[in-house]
Wavefront OBJ file of the C-alpha trace (Angstrom):
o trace
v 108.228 100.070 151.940
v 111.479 100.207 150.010
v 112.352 98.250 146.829
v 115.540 97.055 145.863
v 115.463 97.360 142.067
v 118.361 96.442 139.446
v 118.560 99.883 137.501
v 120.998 100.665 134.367
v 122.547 103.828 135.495
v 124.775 104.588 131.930
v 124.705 102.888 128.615
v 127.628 102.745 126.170
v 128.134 101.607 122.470
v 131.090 101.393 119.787
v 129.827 101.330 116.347
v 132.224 100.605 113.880
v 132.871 103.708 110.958
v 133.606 101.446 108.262
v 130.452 101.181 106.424
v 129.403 97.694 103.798
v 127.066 98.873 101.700
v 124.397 96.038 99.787
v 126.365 97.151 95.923
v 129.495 96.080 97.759
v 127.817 92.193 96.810
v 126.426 92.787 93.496
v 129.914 91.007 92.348
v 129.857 88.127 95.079
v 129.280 84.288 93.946
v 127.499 82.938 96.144
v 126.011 79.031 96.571
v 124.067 77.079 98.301
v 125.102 74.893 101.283
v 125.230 71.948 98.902
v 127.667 73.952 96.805
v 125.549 74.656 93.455
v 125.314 77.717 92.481
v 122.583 80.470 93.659
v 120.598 81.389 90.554
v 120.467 84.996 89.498
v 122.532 87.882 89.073
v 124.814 89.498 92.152
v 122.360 92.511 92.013
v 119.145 90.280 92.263
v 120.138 88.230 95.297
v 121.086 91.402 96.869
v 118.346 92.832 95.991
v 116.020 89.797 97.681
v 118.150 89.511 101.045
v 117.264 93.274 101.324
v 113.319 92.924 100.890
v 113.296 90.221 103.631
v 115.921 91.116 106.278
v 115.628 95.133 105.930
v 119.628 95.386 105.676
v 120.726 97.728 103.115
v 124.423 98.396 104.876
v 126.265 97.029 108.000
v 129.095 97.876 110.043
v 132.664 96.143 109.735
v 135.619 96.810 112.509
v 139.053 98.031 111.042
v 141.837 95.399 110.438
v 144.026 96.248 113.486
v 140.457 96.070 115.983
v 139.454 93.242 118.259
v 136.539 92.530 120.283
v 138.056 92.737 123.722
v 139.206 96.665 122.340
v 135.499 97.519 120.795
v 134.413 95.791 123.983
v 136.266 98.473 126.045
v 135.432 101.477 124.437
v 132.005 100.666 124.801
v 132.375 99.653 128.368
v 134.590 103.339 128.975
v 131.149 104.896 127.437
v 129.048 103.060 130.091
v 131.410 103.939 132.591
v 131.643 107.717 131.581
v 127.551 107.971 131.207
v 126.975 106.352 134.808
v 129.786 109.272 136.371
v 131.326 105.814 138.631
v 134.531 104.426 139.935
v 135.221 101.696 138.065
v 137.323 100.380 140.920
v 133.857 100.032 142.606
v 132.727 97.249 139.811
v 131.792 94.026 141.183
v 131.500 91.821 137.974
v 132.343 92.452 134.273
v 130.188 89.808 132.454
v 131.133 90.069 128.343
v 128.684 88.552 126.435
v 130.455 86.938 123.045
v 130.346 84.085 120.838
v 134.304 84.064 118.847
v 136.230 86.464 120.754
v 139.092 87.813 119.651
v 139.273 86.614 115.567
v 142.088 88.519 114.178
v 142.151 89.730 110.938
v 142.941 87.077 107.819
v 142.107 84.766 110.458
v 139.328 82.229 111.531
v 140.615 81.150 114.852
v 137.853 82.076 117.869
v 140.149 83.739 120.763
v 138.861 83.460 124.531
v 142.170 82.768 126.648
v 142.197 84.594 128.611
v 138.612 85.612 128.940
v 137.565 88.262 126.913
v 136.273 89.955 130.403
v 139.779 89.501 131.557
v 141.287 91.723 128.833
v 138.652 94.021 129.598
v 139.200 94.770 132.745
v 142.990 94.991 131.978
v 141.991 97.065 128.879
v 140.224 99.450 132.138
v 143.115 99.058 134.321
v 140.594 98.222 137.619
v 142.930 96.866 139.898
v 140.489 95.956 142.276
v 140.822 91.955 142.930
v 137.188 91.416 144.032
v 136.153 92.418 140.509
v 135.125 89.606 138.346
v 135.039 88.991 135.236
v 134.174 86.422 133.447
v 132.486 85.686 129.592
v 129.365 84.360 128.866
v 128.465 82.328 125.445
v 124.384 82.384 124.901
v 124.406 82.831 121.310
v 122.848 86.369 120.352
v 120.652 86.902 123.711
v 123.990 86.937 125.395
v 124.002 90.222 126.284
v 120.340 90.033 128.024
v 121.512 87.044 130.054
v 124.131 88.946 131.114
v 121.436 91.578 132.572
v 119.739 88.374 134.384
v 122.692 86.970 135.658
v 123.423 91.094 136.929
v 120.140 90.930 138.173
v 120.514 88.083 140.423
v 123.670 88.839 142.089
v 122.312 92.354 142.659
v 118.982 91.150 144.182
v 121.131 88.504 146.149
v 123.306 90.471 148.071
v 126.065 89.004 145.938
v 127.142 92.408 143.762
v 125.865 96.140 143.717
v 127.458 97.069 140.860
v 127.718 95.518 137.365
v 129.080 95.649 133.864
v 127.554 93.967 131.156
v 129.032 94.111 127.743
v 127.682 92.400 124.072
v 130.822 92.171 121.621
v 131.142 90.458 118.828
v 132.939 90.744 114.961
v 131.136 88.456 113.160
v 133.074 90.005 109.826
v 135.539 88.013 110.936
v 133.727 84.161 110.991
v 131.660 84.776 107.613
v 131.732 82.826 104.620
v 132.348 85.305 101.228
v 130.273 82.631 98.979
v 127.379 82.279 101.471
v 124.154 84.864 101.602
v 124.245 84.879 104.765
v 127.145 86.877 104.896
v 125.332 89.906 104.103
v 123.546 89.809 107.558
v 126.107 90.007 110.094
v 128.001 93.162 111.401
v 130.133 93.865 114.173
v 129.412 96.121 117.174
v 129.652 96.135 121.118
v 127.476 97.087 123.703
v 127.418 98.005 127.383
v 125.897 99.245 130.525
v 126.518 99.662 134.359
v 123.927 97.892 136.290
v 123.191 98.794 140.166
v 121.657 98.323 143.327
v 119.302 101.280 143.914
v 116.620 101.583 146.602
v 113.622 103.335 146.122
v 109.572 103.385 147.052
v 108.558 102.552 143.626
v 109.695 98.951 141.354
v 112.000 99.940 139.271
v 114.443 98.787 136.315
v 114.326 94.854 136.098
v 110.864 93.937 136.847
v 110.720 90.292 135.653
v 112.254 88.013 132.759
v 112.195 84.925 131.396
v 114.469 82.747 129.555
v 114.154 79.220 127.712
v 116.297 76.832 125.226
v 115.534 74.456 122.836
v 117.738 71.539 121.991
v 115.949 68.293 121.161
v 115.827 69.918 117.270
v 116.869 72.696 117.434
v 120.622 72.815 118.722
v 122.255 73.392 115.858
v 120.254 75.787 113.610
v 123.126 78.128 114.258
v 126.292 76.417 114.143
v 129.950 76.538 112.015
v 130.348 74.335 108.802
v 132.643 74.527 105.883
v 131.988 77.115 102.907
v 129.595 76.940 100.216
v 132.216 77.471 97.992
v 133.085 74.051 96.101
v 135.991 72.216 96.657
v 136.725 74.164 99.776
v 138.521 73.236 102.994
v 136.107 71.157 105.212
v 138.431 71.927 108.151
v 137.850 75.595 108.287
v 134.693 76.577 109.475
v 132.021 79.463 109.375
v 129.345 81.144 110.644
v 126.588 78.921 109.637
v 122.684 79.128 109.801
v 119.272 77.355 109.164
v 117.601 80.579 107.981
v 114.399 79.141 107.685
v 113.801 76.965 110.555
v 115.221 79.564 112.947
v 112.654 82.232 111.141
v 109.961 79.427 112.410
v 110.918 78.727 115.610
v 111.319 82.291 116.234
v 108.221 83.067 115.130
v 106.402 80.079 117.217
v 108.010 80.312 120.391
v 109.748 83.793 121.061
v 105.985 85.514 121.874
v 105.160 83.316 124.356
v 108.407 83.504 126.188
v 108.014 87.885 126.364
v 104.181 86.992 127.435
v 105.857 84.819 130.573
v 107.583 87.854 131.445
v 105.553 90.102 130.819
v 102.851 88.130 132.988
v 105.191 87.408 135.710
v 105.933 91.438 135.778
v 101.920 92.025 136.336
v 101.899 95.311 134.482
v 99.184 95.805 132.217
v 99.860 95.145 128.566
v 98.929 98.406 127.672
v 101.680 100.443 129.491
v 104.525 98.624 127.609
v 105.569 101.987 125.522
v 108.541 100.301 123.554
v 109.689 96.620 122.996
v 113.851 96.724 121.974
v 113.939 92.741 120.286
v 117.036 91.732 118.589
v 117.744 93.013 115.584
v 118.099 89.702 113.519
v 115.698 90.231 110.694
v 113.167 93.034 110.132
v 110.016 91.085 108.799
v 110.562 88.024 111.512
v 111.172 90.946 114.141
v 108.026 92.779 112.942
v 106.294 89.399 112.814
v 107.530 88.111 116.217
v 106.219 91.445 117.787
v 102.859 91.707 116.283
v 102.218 88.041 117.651
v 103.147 88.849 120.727
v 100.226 91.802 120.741
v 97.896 89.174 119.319
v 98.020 87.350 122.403
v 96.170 90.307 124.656
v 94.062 91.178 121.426
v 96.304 93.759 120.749
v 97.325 95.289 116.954
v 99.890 97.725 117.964
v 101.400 100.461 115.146
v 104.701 98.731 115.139
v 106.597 101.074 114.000
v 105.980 103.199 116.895
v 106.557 100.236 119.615
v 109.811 98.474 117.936
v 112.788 100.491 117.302
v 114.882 99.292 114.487
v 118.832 100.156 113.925
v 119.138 97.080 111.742
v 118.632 98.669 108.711
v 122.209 100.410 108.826
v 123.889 98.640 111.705
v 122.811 94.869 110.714
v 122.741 91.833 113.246
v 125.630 92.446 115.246
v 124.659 89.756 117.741
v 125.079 90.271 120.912
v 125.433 93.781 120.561
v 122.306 94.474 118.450
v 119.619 95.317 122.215
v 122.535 97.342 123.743
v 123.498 99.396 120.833
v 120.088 99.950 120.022
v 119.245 101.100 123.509
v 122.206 103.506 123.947
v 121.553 105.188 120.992
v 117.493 105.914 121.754
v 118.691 106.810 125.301
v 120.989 109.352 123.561
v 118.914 110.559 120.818
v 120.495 109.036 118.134
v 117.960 107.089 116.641
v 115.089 108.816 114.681
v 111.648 109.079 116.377
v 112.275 106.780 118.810
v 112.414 108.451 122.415
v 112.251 106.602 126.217
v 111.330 108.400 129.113
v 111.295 108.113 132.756
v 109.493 106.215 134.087
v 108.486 104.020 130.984
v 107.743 100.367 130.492
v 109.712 98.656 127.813
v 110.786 94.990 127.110
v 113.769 93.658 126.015
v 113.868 90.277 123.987
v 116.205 88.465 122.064
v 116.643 84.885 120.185
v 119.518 82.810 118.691
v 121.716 80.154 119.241
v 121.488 77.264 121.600
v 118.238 77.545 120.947
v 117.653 79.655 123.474
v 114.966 82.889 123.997
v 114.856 85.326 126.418
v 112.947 88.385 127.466
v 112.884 90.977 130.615
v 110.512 93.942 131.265
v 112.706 96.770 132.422
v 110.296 100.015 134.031
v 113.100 102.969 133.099
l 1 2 3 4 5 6 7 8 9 10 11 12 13 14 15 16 17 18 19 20 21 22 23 24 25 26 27 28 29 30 31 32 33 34 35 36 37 38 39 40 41 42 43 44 45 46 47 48 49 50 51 52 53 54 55 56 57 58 59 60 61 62 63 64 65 66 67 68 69 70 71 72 73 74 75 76 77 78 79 80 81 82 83 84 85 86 87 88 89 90 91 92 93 94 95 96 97 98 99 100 101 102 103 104 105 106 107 108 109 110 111 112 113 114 115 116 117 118 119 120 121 122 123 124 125 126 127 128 129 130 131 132 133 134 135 136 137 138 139 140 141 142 143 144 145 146 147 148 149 150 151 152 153 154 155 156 157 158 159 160 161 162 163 164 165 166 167 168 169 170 171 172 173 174 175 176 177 178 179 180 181 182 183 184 185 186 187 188 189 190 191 192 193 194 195 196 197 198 199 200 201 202 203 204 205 206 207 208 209 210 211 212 213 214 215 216 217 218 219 220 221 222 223 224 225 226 227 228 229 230 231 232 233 234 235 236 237 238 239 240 241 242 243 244 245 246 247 248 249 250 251 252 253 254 255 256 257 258 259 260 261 262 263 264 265 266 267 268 269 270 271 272 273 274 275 276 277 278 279 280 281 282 283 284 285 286 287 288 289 290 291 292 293 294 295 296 297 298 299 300 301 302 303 304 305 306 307 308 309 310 311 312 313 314 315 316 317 318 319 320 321 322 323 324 325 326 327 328 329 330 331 332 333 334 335 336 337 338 339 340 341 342 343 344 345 346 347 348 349 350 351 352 353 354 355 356 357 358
């Protein structure tokens, strides 16, 4: 019997070179979403958002850079580590929130598609090719893999690229905490067809959202700063209700996939979860375990990036996963054959999670 699996032949990344450091703050003002003032020296609310999140720098595109370009050159890096025609792509899916923000600017960009730029940005000619964006808050870039998936497994594509871009330096708020936790980045990888004896590469996922409460614990709102322009919006977040949603709901939806996949729990070698927050990740993870009476050493099952790279969004899983695939990323190694998961949370709310055998 043969299998028709969904299988990521080559990965790709751009990470941006210009590096933010955590001292880079230590002069900020920054208040609360009522506008009063945060108590406490630049150096000691730096010094707090680094104890709980894990960030000590993050990475920042150049002025003259958009996401449709950082979305290319990480989809040319798929294309290159795959060895494919491009012309033979069947769907670019670009996973994004903003799009194209240009520099000094706060105006989200998505007309045409960012997908559409990227293919032009390619220069596949081919008409059957489509491409089209996808906004699904942070897990973007998963869904992306799940939509993939089904065409692939539906006759309706046999070859895929999925891409997770986004330059959230562009939507922050200066005066706002927050700020310190988002970095820019892009993602990508060719998905195909392959047939083979054995299940391999997507074995099962599972996705949910949450609105009755929870649609807007991400969302954009005027700055902190007082006395500012209502009108122009930011990046805004409900740190601590999405740390407690995350935390009640995002194990459960990995355990329906990883029950759906009917692997044992104790083949699962690595477990690549958005890189939003290292104590909720670590948290998030270790509940997950809990649920098959497992107490895993986590920092041999979840690889972390976030520490230098910060929460790029949508690029966070696919950055992360190129650069262990490549050997970029200390003491962190996948092999053939290997069971890992994939799992990410954010806006909408929405959760998602797929078990990929490599």
């Amino acid at each position: 019997m043969e299998y028709l699996n969904t299988v990521i032949t080559g990965t790709g990344s751009f990470i941006p070179k210009q590096k933010i450091e955590n001292r880079q703050y230590f002069k900020n003002t920054f208040f609360e979403k009522d506008q009063t003032p945060i108590k406490g020296t630049g150096e000691e609310i730096v010094g707090k958002f680094k104890d709980i999140t894990g960030i000590s720098e993050r990475r920042w595109v150049q002025e003259n850079q958009t996401v449709s370009e950082i979305a290319a050159f990480a989809a040319e890096d798929a294309i290159s580590s795959a060895n494919i025609d491009r012309e033979t792509i069947d769907h670019i899916i670009v996973a994004t929130n903003f799009g194209d923000v240009i520099q000094g600017t706060i105006q989200t960009d998505l007309l045409p598609s960012i997908a559409a730029r990227v293919k032009n940005k390619l220069g596949i000619v081919n008409s059957n090719c489509v491409a089209y964006d996808l906004i699904f808050g942070c897990p973007g870039w998963l869904q992306g893999l799940i939509q993939a998936d089904s065409f692939i497994k539906t006759g309706l594509a046999k070859r895929c690229l999925v891409i997770g871009a986004e330059t959230l330096s562009r939507v922050v708020d200066v005066y706002d905490r927050d700020t310190m936790i988002f970095s820019d980045g892009a993602g990508a990888a060719i998905i195909e067809g392959v047939t083979s004896k054995q299940k391999k590469g997507i074995i099962s996922s599972a996705t949910v959202t949450d609105t009755k409460d929870e649609a807007y614990y991400l969302y954009l709102g005027k700055s902190n700063k007082p006395d500012s322009d209502p009108d122009v919006r930011y990046i805004k977040m409900h740190g601590r209700k999405i740390y407690e949603y995350s935390l009640s709901n995002v194990p459960k939806a990995i355990k329906a996939a990883m029950d759906k996949s009917e692997i044992p729990i104790d083949e699962v070698k690595k477990i690549l979860i958005h890189q939003a927050n290292e104590k909720m990740d670590e948290a998030i993870v270790q509940r997950f375990f809990r649920q098959y009476g497992i107490r895993p050493e986590i920092k041999n099952v979840m690889p972390m990036n976030i520490h230098t790279m910060g929460n790029s969004s949508v690029a966070t899983v696919p950055t992360l996963y190129d650069m262990i695939l490549k050997g970029n990323l200390k003491n962190h190694i996948i092999n053939n054959d290997d069971v890992i998961i994939f799992a990410s949370v954010g806006a909408g709310m929405s959760i998602n999670a797929i078990v990929y055998k490599q």
